[in-house]
C-alpha positions in Angstrom: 117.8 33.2 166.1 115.5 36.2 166.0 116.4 40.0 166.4 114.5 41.9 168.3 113.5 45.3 167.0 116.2 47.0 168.8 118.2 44.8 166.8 116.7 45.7 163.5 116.9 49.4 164.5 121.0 49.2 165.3 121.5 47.0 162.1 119.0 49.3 159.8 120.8 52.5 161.2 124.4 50.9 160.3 123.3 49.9 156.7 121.8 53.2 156.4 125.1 55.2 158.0 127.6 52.9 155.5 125.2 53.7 152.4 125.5 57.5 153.4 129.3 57.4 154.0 129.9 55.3 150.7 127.7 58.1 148.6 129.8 60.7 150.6 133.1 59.5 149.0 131.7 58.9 146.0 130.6 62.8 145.5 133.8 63.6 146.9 135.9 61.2 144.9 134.0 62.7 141.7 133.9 66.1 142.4 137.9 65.8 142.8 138.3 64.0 139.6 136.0 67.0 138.1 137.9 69.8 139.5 141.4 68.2 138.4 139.8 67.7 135.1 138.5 71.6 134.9 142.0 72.6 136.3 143.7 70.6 133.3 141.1 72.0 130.8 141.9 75.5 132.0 145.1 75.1 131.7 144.9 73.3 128.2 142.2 76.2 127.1 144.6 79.3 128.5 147.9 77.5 126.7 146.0 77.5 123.6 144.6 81.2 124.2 148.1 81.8 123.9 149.2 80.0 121.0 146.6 82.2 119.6 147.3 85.4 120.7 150.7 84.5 119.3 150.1 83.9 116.1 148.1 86.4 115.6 150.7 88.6 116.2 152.9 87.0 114.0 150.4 87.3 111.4 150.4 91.1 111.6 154.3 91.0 110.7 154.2 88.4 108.1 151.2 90.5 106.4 153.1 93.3 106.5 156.1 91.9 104.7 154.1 90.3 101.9 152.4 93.7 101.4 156.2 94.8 100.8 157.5 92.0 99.1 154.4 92.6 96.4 155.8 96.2 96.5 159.5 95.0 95.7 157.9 93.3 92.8 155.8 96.7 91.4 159.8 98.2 91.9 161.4 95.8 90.1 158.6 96.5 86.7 157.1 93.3 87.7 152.9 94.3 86.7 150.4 93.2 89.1 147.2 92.6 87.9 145.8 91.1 91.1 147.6 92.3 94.5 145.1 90.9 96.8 145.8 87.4 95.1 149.8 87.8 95.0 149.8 89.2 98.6 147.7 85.5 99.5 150.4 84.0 97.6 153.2 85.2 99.4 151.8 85.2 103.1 151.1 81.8 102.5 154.4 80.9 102.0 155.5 82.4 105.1 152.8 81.1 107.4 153.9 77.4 106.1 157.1 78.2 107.9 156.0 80.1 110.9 153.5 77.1 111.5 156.5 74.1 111.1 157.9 77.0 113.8 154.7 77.1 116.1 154.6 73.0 115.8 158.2 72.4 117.3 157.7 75.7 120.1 154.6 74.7 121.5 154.2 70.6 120.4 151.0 71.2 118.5 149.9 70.3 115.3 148.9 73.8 113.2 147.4 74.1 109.9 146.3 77.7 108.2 144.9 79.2 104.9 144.8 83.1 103.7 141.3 83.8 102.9 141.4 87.4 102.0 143.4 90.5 101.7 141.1 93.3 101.4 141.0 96.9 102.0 139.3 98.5 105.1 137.3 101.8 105.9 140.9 103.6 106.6 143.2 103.7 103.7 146.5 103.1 105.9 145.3 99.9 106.8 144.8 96.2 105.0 142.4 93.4 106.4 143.8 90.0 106.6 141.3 87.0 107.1 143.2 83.7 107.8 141.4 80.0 108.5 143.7 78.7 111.2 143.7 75.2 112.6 145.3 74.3 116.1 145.0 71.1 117.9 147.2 70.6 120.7 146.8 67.2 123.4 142.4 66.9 123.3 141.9 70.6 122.3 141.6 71.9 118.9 141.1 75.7 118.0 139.4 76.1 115.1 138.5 79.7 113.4 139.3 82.4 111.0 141.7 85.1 112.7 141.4 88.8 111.4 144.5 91.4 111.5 144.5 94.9 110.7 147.7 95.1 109.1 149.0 99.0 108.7 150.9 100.1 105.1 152.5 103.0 106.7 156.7 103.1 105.9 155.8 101.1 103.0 156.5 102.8 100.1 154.3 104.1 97.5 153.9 101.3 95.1 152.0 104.1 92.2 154.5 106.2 90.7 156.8 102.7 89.2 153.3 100.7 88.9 152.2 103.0 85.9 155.5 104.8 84.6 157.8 101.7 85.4 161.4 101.9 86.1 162.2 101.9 82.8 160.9 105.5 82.2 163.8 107.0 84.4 162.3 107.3 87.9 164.2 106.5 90.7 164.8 106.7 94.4 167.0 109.5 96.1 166.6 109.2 99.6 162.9 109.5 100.8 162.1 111.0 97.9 160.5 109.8 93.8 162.5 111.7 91.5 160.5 111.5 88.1 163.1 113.8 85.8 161.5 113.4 82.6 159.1 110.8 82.7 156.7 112.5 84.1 156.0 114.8 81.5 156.5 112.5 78.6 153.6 110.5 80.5 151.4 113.9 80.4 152.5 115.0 76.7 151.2 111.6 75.5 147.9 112.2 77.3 147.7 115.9 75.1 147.9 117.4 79.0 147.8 121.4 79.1 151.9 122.3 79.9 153.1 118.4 80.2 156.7 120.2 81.0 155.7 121.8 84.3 156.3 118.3 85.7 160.1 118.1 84.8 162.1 117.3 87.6 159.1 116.8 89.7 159.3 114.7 93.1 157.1 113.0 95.3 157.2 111.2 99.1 158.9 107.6 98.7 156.9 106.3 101.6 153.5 106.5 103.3 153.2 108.6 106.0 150.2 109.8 107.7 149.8 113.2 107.7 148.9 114.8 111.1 147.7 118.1 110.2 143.7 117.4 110.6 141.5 118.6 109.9 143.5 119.3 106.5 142.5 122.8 106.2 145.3 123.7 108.4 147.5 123.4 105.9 146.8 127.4 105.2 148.2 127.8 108.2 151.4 129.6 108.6 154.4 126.8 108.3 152.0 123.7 107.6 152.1 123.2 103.9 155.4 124.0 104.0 156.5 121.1 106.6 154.0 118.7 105.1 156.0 118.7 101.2 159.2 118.6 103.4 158.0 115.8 105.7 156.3 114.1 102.6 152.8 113.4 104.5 150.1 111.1 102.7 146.2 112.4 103.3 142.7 110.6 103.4 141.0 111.5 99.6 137.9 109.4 99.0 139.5 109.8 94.8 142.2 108.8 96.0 143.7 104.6 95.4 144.0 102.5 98.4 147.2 100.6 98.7 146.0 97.5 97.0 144.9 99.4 93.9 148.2 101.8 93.8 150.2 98.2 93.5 148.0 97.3 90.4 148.7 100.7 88.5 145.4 102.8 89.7 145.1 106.2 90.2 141.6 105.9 91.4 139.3 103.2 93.0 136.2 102.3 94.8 137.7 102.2 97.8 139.0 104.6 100.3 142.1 105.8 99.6 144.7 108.5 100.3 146.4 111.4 97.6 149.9 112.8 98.2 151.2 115.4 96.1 153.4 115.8 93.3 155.9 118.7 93.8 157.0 121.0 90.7 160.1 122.6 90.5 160.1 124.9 87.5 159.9 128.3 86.4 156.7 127.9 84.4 153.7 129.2 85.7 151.2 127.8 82.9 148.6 126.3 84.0 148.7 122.4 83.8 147.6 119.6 85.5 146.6 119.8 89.6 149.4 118.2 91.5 147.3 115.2 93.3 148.4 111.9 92.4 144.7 110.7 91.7 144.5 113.8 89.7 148.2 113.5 88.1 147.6 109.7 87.1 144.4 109.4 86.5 141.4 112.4 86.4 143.7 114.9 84.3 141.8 118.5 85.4 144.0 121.3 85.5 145.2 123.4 88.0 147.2 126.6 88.8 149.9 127.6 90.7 149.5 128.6 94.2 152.7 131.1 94.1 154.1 131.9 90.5 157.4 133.2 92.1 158.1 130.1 93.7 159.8 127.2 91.8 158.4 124.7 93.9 155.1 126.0 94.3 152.1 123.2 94.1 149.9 123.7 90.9 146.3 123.1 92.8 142.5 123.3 91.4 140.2 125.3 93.4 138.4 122.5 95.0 142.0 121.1 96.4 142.9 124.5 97.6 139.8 124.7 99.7 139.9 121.3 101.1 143.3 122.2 102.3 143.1 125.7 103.3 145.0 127.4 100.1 143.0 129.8 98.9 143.3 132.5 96.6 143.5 135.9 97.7 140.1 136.9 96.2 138.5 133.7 97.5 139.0 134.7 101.2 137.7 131.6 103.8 
């Protein structure tokens, strides 16, 4: 039996019309499967974003309490020689449980290292680097996490890192109360009027101070409600937190200076009241009031970067 060609037309058209319907739900088929697929992925993706986010806000808290617990340590006359390494030490310890945590909130499997604990271009603030490993259902997040972790109301780890607690100091309120330790410490370093520091004080913990430009402290009321408010201040000489746990007065990095506050009657001249200066570069100062008691003993260059200056000196 022959077709004639209107035959072969109406079958060619059909096989032609099936082929294109069968490619049609194909696409469709597939493109369905892709966007279900994307939607999961998405989903998959933003979950992990937040696992993420999460611990990277944990992270912040956790760093801030090792940086406190090395603190208690420099408190209790334990000597750090490395801070950086014995902050690793104990951040590690927490993330172990705060990722056994993560694993049973969000049914993932987490894994993470401290890499570093370094200091930053602002001294009231520590850098933590952390390798951190997530994989939850096909998706895995791998990368090191950074956190800005800040030190202020941590206390100042300085004062007990280089006197100890066995030299007398101790805590009264908000305040370092050195009696005599401190000037025992500057007797034995042949210091010009070691006794000017009896009964001298200093801010327990670091607070930012927010007169700035600093030479506003000359202005009427500032100095005297930054010494009462016990405010910490930017000093390129000054330790950065890490270095004040380990003992030093001064380091490469950029640090901050509070001051040691006299009260005493003696008006010799002796050491400049900076911390850096106190612990560590020794030059001597003077009085900015010799009829106050609890007058600061400044050096020239302090007084100017602060706004204190001598009558004669002018602005």
């Amino acid at each position: 039996m022959k077709i004639d060609s209107k035959g072969n037309l109406i079958l060619g058209t059909t096989v032609i019309l099936i082929t294109t319907l069968l490619l049609i739900a194909i696409f469709v088929f597939t493109t369905i499967n892709y966007i279900q697929n994307e939607n999961i992925d998405s989903g998959e993706n933003d979950n992990l974003k937040y696992i993420v986010d999460d611990y990277k806000n944990n992270l912040e808290i956790l760093g801030r309490d090792s940086i406190s617990d090395a603190c208690t340590k420099v408190y209790r006359s334990f000597k750090l020689f490395n801070s950086e390494d014995q902050i690793k030490k104990n951040l590690n310890k927490k993330l172990t449980k705060k990722n056994d945590e993560f694993e049973e909130k969000y049914d993932a499997k987490i894994s993470s290292e401290v890499l570093s604990v370094e200091p930053t271009d602002t001294p009231w603030k520590v850098l933590f680097k952390v390798k951190l490993n997530i994989k939850k259902n096909s998706n895995n997040y791998y990368n090191i996490i950074e956190k800005n972790v800040s030190v202020e109301g941590l206390r100042d780890p300085l004062p007990p890192a280089i006197l100890t607690a066995a030299s007398g100091i101790y805590v009264d309120g908000d305040k370092i109360k050195y009696k005599n330790a401190l000037a025992r410490y500057l007797k034995f370093r042949n210091i010009n009027s070691p006794y000017s520091y009896l009964f001298a004080s200093s801010p327990l913990t670091i607070k930012k101070c927010p007169y700035d430009p600093y030479v506003h402290h000359g202005d009427p009321g500032v100095l005297k409600d930054c010494l009462k408010k016990g405010y910490f201040h930017e000093s390129r000489d000054g330790s950065c937190y890490l270095c004040r746990l380990e003992g030093k007065g001064t380091c490469p990095h950029y640090g901050f200076e509070v001051f040691i506050q006299t009260h005493t009657p003696l008006t010799n001249d002796s050491v400049s009241c900076s911390d850096h200066v106190v612990f560590h570069d020794h030059y001597l100062g003077q009085k900015i009031d010799k009829t106050d008691l609890n007058s600061l003993i400044l050096d020239s260059s302090h007084r100017k970067k602060y706004g204190l200056y001598d009558e004669d000196e002018g602005e």
